[in-house]
C-alpha positions as CSV (number, residue, x, y, z in Angstrom):
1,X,115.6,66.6,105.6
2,X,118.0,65.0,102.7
3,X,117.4,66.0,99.4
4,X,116.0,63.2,97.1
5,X,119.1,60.9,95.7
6,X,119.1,59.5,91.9
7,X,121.3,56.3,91.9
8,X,123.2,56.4,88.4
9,X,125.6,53.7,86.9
10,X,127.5,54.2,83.6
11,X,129.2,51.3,82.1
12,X,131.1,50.6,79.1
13,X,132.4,53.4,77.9
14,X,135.5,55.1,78.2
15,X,137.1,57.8,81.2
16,X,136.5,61.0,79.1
17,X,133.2,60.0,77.3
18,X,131.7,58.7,81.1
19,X,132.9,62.2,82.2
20,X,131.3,64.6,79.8
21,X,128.4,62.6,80.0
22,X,128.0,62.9,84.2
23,X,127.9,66.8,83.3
24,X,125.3,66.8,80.4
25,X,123.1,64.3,83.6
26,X,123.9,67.2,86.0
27,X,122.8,69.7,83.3
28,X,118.8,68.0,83.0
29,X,118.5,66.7,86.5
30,X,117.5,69.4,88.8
31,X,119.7,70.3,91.3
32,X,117.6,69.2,94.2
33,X,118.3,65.8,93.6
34,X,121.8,64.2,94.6
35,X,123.3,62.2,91.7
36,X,125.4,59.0,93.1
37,X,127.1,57.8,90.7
38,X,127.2,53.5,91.0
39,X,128.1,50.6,89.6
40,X,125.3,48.2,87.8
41,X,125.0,45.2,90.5
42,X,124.4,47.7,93.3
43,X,121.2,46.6,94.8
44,X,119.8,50.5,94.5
45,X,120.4,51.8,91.3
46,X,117.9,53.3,89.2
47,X,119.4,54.1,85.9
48,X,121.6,52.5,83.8
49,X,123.4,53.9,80.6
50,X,125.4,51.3,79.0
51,X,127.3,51.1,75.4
52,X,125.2,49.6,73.1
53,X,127.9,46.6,72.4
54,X,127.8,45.3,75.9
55,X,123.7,45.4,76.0
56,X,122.9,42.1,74.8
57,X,125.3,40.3,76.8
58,X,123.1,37.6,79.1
59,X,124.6,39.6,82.5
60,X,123.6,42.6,81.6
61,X,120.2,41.5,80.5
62,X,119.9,39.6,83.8
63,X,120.3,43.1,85.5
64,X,118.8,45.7,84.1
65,X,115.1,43.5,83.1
66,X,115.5,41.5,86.4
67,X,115.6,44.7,88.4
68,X,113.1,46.3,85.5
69,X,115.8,49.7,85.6
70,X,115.6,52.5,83.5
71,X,118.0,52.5,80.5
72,X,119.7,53.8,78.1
73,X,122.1,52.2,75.3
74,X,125.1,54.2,74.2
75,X,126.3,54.8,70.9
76,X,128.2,57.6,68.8
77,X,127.4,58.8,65.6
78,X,128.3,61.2,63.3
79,X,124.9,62.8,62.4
80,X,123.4,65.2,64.7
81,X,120.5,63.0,66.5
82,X,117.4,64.6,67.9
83,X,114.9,62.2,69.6
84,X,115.6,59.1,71.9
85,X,114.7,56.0,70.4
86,X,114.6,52.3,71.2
87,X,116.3,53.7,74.5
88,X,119.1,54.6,72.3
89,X,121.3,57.7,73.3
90,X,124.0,59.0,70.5
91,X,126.6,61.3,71.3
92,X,127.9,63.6,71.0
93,X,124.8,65.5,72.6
94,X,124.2,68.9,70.9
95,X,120.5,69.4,72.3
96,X,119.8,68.3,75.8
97,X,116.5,68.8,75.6
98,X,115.1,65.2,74.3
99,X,118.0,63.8,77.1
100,X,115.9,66.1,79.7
101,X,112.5,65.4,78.7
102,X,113.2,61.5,78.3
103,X,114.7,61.2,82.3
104,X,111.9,62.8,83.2
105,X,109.7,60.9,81.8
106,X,110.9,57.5,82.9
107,X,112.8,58.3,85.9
108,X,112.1,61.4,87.9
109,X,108.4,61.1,87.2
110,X,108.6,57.5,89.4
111,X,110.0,59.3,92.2
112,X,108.5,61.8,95.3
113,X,109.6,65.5,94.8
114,X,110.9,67.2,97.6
115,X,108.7,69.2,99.6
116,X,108.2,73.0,98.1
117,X,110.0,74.3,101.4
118,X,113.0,72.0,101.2
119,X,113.9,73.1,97.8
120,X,116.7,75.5,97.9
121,X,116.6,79.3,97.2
122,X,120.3,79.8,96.2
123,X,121.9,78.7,93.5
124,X,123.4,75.3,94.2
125,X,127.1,75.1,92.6
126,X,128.0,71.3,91.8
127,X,130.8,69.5,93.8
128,X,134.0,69.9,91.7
129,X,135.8,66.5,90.8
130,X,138.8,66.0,92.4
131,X,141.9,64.2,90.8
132,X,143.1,60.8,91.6
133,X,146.6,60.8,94.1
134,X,147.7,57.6,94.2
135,X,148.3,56.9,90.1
136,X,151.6,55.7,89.1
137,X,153.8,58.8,87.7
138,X,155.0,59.2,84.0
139,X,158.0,58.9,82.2
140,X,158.7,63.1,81.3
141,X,159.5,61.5,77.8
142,X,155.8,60.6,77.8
143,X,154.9,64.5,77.6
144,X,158.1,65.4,75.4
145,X,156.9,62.9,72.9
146,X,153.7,65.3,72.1
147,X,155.8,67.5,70.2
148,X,156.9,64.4,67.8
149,X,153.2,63.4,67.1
150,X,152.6,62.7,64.0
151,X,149.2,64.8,64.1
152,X,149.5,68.4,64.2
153,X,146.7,69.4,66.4
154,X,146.2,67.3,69.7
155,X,143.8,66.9,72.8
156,X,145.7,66.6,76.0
157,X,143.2,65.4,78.7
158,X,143.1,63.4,82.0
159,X,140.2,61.5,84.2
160,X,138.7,64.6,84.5
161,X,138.2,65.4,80.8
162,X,139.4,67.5,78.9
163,X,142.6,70.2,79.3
164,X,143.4,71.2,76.0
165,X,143.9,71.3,72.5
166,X,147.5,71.6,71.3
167,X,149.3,72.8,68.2
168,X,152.6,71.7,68.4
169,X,153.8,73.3,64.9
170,X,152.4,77.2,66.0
171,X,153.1,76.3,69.5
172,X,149.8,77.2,71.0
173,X,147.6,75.8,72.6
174,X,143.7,76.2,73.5
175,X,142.5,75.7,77.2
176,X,139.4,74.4,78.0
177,X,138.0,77.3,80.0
178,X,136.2,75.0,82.9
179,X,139.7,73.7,83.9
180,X,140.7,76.5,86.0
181,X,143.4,75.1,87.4
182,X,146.1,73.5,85.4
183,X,147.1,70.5,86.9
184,X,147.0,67.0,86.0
185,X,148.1,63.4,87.5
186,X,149.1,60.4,86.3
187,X,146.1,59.9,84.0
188,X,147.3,62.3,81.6
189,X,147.1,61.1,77.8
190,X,146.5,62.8,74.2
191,X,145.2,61.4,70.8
192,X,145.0,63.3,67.6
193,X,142.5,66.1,68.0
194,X,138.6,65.5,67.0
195,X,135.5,68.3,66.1
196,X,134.4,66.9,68.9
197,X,137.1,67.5,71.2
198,X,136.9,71.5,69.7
199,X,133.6,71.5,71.6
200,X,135.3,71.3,75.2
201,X,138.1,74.3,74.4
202,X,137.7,77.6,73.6
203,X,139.6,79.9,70.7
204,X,139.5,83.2,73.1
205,X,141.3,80.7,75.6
206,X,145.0,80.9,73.8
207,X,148.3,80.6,75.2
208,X,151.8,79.8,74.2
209,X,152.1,75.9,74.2
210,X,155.8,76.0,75.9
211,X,153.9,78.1,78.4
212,X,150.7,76.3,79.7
213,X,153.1,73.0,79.3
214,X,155.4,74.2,81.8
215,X,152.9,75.2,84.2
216,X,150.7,71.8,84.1
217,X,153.6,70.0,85.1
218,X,155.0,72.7,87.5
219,X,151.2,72.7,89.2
220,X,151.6,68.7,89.3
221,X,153.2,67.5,91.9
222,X,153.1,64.1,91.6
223,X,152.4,63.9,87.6
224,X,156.4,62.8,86.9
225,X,159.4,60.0,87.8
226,X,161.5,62.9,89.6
227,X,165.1,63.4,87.9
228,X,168.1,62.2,89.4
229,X,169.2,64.4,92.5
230,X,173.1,64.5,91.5
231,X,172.2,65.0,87.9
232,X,173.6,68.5,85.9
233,X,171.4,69.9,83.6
234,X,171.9,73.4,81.9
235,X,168.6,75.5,80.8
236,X,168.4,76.6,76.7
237,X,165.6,79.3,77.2
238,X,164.1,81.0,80.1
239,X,160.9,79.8,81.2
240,X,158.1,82.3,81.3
241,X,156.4,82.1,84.9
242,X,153.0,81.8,86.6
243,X,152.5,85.3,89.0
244,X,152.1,82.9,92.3
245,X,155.9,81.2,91.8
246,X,157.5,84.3,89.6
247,X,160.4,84.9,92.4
248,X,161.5,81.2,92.7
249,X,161.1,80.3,89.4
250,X,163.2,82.7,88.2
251,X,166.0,82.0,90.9
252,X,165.7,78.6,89.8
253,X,166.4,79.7,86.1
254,X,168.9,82.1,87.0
255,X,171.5,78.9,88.3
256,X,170.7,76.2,85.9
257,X,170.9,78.6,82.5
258,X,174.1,78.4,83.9
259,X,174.5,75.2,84.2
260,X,174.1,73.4,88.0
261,X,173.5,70.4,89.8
262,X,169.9,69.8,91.7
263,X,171.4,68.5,94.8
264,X,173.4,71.6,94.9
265,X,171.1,74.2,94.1
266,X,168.3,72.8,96.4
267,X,171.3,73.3,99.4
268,X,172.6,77.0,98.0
269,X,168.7,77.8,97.8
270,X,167.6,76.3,101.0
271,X,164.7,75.1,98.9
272,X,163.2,71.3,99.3
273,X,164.9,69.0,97.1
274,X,161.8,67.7,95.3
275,X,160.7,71.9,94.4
276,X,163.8,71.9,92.3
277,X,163.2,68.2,90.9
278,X,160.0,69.6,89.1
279,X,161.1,72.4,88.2
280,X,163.6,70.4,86.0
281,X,160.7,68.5,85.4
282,X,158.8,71.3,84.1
283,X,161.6,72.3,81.3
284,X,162.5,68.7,80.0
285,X,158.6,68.7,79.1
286,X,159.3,71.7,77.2
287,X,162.4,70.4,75.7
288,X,164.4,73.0,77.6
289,X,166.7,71.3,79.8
290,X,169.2,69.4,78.5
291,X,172.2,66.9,80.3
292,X,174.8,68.0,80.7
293,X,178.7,67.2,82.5
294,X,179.7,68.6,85.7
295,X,182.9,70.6,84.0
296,X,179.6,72.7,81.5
297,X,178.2,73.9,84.7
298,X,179.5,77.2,86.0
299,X,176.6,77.9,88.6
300,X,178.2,78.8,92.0
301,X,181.8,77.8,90.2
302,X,184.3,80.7,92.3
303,X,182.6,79.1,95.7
304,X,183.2,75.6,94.6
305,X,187.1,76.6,93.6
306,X,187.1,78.2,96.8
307,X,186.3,75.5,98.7
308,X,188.5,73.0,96.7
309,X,191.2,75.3,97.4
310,X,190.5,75.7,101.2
311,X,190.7,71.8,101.5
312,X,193.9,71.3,99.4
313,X,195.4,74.1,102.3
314,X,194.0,71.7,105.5
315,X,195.3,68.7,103.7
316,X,199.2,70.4,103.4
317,X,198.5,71.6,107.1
318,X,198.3,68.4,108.4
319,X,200.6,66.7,105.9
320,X,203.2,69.3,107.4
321,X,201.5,68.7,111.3
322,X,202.1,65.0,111.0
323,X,205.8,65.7,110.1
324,X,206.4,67.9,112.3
325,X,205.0,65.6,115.2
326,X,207.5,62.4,113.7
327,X,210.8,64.7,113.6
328,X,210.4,66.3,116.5
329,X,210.2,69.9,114.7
């Protein structure tokens, strides 16, 4: 049989807030019910959690007393709040316990528990989100620009919450320990850093800022407008790398501290053109790589003389073939 479904819609509030919120849900809901999430006009929705400003809009009114739904208004505020009144829910939540006790009162006691042989006897993990693929890619100025903000400590998150909190003065920053992998799209953003935020990241979770930069946008593919191919850039540092992509990274390093052309190196490496692309990516988010002319570059410069010198000889060979044929000599 299918496990028992709660039909869930959250409106109003913003990516992040909606996000930390579907976790604290999944927290007091037992895990033998499936949470959909939904929007409010969908015909089978049985709770609504809404932002307190949009609640007394005639629409919403319509909805959630036509339909006679469960809800609960939104709101933020400062002091730590303990009960659930008026329907009113404040975040952030410290204490789920009042959230647990109030859904069960008005939602999960209205519907049918599963059978005591349906319910599971292993531990049920919850479905990891997944990030979006088809969002527009940033400017890589967008991510230099952190380093400029006029707030020295800052969250960095995405659609799926929170990534980390940056300082860009010690040049460290603090991962939030649930994102195991560090990658990101084209939802990226960061404001100036809140108490709140501090709750999502973890103080034993340090690393070097230029570090866990480089590797969010060397793990995201699709997060950046790709540089130009026939562009020369020349490297200021080496970047330190991940274990999986130590060898290439490092070859990649070794030609443009040197000073190189992407085109070029992607042919001398037999690597794929949009691998090295990132990778210069990855070090203009640092502020690592910098523009530079084709006479700075000295990456692969005896072959290139070489080759230069190989065509100036066929071009005097057949210079002195075409004579030869006109003269008769």
């Amino acid at each position: 049989m299918n496990k028992p479904r709660i039909n869930i819609a959250i409106s109003g509030l913003g990516l992040v807030t909606t996000e930390k919120l579907k976790i604290k849900l999944r927290e007091v809901i037992p895990q033998f019910f499936e949470i959909y999430w939904g929007k409010m006009n969908d015909e089978d929705i049985q709770l609504v959690l809404i932002h307190e400003f949009f609640f007394e809009t005639e629409n919403i009114q319509k909805i959630i007393f036509g339909k006679n739904l469960a809800y609960l208004k939104v709101s933020k505020d400062e002091c730590v709040q303990t009960r659930i009144e008026d329907n009113m829910l404040y975040l952030p939540i410290q204490d789920i316990a009042p959230l647990k006790d109030w859904i069960q009162q008005n939602v999960l006691s209205a519907l049918q528990p599963p059978p005591i042989e349906e319910q599971p006897q292993a531990i049920v993990v919850p479905e990891q989100p997944v990030l979006q693929q088809n969002l527009a890619p940033l400017d890589v100025q967008f991510i230099t620009d952190v380093y400029d903000h006029f707030q020295r400590k800052v969250h960095v998150f995405d659609e799926l919450g929170s990534l980390a909190i940056i300082d860009h003065h010690m040049h460290l920053a603090w991962i939030n320990p649930k994102r195991t992998l560090w990658q990101t799209n084209g939802s990226l953003q960061y404001a100036p850093a809140t108490i709140e935020d501090f709750i999502e990241i973890s103080r034993k979770h340090q690393d070097n800022l230029e570090n866990w930069l480089f590797a969010l946008v060397w793990n995201s593919p699709n997060l950046c407008v790709p540089p130009y191919e026939l562009a020369y850039f020349k490297l200021k540092f080496w970047p330190q790398p991940t274990s999986e992509d130590r060898k290439i990274i490092l070859q990649l390093s070794a030609c443009f501290m040197q000073g190189a052309e992407i085109q070029h190196v992607a042919t001398k490496l037999g690597l794929e053109l949009p691998l090295v692309q990132r990778f210069i990516t990855a070090n203009l988010a640092i502020q690592n790589a910098e523009l530079v002319s084709a006479k700075e570059c000295k990456f692969d410069q005896d072959a290139n003389q070489q080759e230069k010198n190989q065509q100036e000889v066929n071009g005097l060979r057949s210079f002195f073939g075409k004579l030869k044929r006109r003269f008769g000599f």
